[in-house]
C-alpha positions as CSV (number, residue, x, y, z in Angstrom):
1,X,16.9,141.2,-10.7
2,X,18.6,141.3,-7.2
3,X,22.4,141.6,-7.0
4,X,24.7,140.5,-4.0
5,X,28.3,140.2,-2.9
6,X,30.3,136.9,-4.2
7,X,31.5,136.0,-0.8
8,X,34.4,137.8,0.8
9,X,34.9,139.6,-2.3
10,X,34.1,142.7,-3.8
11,X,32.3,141.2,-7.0
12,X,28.3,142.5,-7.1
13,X,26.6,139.7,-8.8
14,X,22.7,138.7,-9.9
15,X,21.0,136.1,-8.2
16,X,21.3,134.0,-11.3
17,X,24.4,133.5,-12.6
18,X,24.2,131.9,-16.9
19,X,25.8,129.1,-17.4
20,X,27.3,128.7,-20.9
21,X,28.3,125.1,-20.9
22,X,25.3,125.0,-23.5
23,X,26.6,127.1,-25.6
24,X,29.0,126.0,-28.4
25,X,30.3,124.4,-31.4
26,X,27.7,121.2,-31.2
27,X,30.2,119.1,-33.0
28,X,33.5,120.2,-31.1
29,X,33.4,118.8,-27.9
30,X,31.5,116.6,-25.0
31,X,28.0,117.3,-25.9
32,X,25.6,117.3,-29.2
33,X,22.8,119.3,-27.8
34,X,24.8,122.7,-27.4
35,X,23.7,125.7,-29.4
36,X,25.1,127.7,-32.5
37,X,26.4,131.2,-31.7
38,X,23.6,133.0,-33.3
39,X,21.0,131.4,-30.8
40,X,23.8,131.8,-27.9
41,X,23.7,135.3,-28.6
42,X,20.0,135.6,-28.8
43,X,20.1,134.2,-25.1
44,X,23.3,136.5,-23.6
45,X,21.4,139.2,-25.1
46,X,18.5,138.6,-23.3
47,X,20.2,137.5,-19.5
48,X,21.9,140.9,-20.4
49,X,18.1,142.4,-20.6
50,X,16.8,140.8,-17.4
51,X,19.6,142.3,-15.3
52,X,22.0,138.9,-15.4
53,X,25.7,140.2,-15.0
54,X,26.7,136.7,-14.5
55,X,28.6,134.1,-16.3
56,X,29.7,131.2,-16.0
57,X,32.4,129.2,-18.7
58,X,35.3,126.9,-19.2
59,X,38.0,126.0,-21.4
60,X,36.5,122.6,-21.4
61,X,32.9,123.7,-22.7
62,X,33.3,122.5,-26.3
63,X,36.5,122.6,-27.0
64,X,36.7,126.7,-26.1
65,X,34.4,127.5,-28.2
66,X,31.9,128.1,-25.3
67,X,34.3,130.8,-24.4
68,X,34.5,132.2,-27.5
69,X,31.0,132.8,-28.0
70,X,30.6,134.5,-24.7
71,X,33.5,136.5,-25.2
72,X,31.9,137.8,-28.6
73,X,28.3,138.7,-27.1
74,X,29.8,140.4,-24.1
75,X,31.7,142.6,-26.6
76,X,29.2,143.3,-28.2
77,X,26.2,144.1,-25.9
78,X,27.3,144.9,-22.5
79,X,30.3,147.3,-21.2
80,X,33.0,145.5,-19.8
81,X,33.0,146.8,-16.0
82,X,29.2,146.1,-16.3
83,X,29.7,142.1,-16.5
84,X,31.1,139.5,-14.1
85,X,33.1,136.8,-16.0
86,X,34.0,133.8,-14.5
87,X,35.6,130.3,-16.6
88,X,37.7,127.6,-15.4
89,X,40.7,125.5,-16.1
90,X,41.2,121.7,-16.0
91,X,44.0,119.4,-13.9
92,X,47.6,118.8,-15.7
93,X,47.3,116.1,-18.3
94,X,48.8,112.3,-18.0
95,X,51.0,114.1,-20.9
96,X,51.6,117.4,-19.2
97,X,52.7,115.2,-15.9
98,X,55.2,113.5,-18.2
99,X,56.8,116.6,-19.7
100,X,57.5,118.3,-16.8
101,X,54.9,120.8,-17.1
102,X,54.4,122.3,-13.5
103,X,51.3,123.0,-12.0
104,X,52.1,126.9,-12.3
105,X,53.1,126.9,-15.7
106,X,50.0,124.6,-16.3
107,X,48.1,127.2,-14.6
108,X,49.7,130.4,-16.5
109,X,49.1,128.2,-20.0
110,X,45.3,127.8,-19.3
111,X,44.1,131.2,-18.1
112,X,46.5,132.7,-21.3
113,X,44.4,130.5,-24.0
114,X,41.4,131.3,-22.0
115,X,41.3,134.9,-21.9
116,X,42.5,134.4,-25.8
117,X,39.3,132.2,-26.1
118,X,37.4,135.2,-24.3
119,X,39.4,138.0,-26.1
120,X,39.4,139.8,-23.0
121,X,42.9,141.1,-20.9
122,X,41.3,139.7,-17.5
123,X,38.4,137.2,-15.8
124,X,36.6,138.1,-12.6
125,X,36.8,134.7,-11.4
126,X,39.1,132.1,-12.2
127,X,37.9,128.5,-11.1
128,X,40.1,125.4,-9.9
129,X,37.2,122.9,-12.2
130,X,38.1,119.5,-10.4
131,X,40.4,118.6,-8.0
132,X,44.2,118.1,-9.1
133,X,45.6,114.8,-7.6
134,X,48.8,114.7,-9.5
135,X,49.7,118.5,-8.4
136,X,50.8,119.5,-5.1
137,X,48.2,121.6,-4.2
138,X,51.1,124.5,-3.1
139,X,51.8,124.3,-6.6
140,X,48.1,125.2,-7.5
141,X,47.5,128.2,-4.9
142,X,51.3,129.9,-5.8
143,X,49.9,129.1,-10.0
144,X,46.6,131.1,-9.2
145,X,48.3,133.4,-6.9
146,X,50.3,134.4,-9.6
147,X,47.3,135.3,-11.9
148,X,45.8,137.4,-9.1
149,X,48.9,139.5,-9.1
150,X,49.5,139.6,-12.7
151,X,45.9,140.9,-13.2
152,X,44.7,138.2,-15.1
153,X,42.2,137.1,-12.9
154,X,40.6,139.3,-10.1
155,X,39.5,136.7,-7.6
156,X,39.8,132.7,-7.1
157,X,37.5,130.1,-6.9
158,X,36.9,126.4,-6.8
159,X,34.5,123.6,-8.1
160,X,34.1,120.2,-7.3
161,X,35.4,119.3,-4.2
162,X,35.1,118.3,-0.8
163,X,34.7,120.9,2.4
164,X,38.0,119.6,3.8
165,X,39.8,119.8,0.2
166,X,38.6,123.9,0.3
167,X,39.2,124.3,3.9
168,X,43.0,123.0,3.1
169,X,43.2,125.1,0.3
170,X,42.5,128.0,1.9
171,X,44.3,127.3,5.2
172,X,47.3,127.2,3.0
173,X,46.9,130.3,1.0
174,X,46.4,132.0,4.3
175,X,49.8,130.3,5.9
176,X,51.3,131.6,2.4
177,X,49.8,134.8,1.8
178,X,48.0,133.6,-1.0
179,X,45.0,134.5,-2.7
180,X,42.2,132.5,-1.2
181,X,39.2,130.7,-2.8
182,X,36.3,132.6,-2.9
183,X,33.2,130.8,-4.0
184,X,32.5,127.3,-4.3
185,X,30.6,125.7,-7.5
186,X,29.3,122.2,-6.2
187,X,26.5,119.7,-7.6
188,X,23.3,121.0,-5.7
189,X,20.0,121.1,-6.1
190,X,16.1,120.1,-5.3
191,X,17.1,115.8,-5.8
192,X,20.8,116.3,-5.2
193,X,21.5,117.8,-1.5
194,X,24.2,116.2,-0.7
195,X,26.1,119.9,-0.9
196,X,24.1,120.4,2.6
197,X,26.4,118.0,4.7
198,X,29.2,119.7,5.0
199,X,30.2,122.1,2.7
200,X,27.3,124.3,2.6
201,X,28.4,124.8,7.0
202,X,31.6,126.0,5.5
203,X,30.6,128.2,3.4
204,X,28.5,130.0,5.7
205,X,30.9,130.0,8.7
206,X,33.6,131.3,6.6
207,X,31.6,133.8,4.5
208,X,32.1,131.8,1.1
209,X,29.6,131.9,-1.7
210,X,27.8,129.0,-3.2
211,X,27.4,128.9,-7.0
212,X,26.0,125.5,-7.8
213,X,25.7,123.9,-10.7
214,X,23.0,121.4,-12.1
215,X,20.8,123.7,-10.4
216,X,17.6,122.3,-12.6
217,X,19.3,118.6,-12.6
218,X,19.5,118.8,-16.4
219,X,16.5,120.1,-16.9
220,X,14.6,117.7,-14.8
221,X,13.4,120.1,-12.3
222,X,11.7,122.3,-15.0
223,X,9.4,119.6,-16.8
224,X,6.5,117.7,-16.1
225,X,6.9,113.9,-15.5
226,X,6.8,112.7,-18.7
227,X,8.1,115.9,-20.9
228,X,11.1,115.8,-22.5
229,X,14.1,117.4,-24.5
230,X,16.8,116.9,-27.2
231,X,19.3,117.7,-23.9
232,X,17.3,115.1,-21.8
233,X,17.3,112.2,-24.9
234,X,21.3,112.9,-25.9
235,X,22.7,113.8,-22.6
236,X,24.9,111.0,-21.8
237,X,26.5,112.5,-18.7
238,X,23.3,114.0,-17.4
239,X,21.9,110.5,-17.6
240,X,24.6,108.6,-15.7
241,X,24.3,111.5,-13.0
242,X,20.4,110.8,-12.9
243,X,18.6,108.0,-13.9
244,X,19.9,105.4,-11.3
245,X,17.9,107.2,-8.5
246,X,14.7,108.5,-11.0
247,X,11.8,107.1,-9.0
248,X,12.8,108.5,-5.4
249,X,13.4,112.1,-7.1
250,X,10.6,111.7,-8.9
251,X,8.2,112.3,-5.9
252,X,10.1,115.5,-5.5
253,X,9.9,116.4,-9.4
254,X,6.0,115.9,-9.0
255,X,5.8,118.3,-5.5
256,X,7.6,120.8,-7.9
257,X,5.1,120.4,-11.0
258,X,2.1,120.5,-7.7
259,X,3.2,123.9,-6.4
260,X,3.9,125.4,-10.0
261,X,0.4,124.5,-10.8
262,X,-1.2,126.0,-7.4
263,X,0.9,128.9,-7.9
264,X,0.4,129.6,-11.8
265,X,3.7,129.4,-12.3
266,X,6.6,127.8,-14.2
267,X,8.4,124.5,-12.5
268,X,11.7,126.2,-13.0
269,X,10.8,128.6,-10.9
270,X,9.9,126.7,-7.8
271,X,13.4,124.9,-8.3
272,X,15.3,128.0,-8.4
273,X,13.1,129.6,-5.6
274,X,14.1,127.2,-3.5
275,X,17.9,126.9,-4.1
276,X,18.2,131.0,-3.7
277,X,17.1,130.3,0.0
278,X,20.2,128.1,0.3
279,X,23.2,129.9,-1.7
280,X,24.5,133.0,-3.4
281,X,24.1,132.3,-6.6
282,X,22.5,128.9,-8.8
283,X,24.4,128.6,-12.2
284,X,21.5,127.9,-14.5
285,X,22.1,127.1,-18.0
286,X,19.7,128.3,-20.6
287,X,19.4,126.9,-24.3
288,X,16.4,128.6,-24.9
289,X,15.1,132.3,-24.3
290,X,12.3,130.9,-22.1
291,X,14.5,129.3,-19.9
292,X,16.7,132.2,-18.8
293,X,13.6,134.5,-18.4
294,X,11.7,131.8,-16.0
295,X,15.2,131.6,-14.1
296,X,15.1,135.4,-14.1
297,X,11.4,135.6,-12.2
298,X,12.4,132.7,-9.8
299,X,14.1,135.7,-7.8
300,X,11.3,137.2,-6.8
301,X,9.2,134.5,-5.9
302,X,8.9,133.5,-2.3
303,X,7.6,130.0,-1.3
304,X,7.0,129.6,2.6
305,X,8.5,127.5,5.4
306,X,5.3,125.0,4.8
307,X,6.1,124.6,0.7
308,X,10.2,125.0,1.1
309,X,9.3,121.5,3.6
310,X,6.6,120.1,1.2
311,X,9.7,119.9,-1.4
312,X,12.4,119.0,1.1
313,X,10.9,116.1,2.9
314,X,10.9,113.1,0.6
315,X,14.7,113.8,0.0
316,X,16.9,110.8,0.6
317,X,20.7,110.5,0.3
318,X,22.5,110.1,-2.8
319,X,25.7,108.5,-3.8
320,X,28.3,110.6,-5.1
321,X,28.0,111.3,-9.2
322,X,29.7,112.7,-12.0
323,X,32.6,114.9,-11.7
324,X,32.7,114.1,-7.8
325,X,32.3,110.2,-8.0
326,X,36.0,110.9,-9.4
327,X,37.3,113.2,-6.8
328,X,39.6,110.2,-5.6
329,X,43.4,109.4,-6.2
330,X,42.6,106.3,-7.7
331,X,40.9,107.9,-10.0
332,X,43.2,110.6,-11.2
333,X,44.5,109.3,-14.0
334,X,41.0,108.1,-15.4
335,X,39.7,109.6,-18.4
336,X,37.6,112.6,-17.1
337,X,34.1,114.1,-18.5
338,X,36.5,117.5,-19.5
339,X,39.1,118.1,-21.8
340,X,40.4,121.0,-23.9
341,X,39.4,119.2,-26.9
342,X,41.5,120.1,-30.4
343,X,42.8,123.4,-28.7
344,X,46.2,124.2,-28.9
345,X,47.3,125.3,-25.8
């Protein structure tokens, strides 16, 4: 495993970071196809052995109990200094709005029941999960400000959003003296680029790290045309981010399975091999122990200028989907993929 520094922080992370919005209570949230805890743990356990120090939850990943599983298996196999922890917190509630719940308290309320969730005293990252139109956003820097300096959370950063949303964010917490954002967690990969506009300039002028998610598209940048999955048949939201545009990534899809098969090698491999020439760290989800140990050998494989091209060049743009399709103040008070679920917060 290689390791590198989260952006302007001081965080050493692996090249892969686990993403445990897989993992959970199956019937307790926004998915079916998550896994139990004892399979969870089977696949911590194993990032853990492959040199993976970091992972990646929310309070919205089945109903915390994505958190709470993670929390467990860290406990229980890894020291606490040896692991980088990040999780995430959702916009105030239409309810929250109405009872006068500010967007610090809001703030306070979430990383509390978190690190409950987590039974841990502090998270290495705390992530702003989709962008809060009903709170000023001073409200949201002094709210996570005030986490930094209570030592609930060591760094900030944010998800979902545009380049001009974080470069306002973090022009006011430097105005304010602020903590400021740190890393970025956007929709990016092989059929999804659209990350490369604008934000990923940002990033790289201002020394901020890229954590994407959806770094296999769902698992459709790791199987052969054709192959499929329980995820891939009961993924609801996977399908609405995907299947309008399915022929045109399709040709990319089939350049992947190509260059796995001239290489000997697996197709998420070539995915991830790519994205780790463009950012810090992919967030790569893993429901099975062969999926975290192919994103695991991705970091070590090379492809040159001539393949990283032979994948790139039948890319065409893409509309805006899922989480960001939303990112609008019309949309602010539509019902949102996230929730907290049946927690009591």
């Amino acid at each position: 495993m290689q390791y590198t520094k989260l952006g302007n922080s001081e965080l050493q992370v692996s090249r892969i970071c686990m993403g445990c919005m897989g993992f959970g209570d199956a019937g307790n949230g926004q998915h079916t196809w998550t896994v139990d805890e004892e399979h969870s743990r089977e696949i911590i356990k194993r990032g853990l052995e492959l040199g993976i120090n970091f992972f990646d939850t929310a309070i919205g990943y089945q109903s915390g109990t994505s958190e709470q599983y993670l929390g467990r298996a860290l406990r229980d196999y890894a020291g606490r200094e040896d692991v980088v922890v990040a999780t995430k917190f959702l916009p105030r509630t239409q309810e929250d709005v109405e009872k006068g719940i500010t967007g610090q308290r809001h703030i306070e309320r979430m990383i509390d029941k978190s690190l409950e969730n987590l039974g841990m005293d502090h998270v290495d990252l705390y992530i702003y999960h989709m962008w809060d139109y009903q709170t000023p956003l001073y409200d949201v820097m002094e709210g996570l400000n005030r986490v930094v300096k209570a030592g609930k959370a060591r760094y900030i950063g944010i998800s979902n959003c545009f380049a001009w949303q974080l470069a306002k964010a973090n022009a006011l917490a430097e105005k304010e003296g602020f903590a400021k954002f740190v890393s970025v967690q956007g929709h990016y990969n092989l059929i999804f680029r659209e990350e490369e506009r604008e934000m990923a300039g940002l990033c790289a002028q201002d020394h901020i790290a890229m954590t994407p998610y959806s770094a296999l598209a769902g698992g459709r940048l790791s199987k052969q045309p054709g192959e499929t999955s329980r995820r891939l048949l009961e993924d609801s939201y996977g399908k609405f981010k995907y299947d309008a545009t399915a022929e045109q990534d399709g040709v990319i899809i089939s350049r992947v399975a190509e260059l796995a098969g001239q290489k000997g090698v697996s197709m998420t491999e070539i995915s991830l091999a790519w994205l780790l020439t463009k950012v810090t760290a992919p967030v790569v989800g893993a429901t099975k122990l062969r999926h975290v140990e192919g994103a695991a050998k991705a970091v070590n494989l090379t492809l040159s200028d001539g393949e990283l091209a032979y994948l790139e060049e039948p890319y065409v743009p893409h509309r805006l989907v899922g989480v960001m399709a939303q990112n609008t103040a019309a949309a602010a008070k539509e019902t949102h993929v996230w929730s907290t679920g049946n927690q009591k917060i």
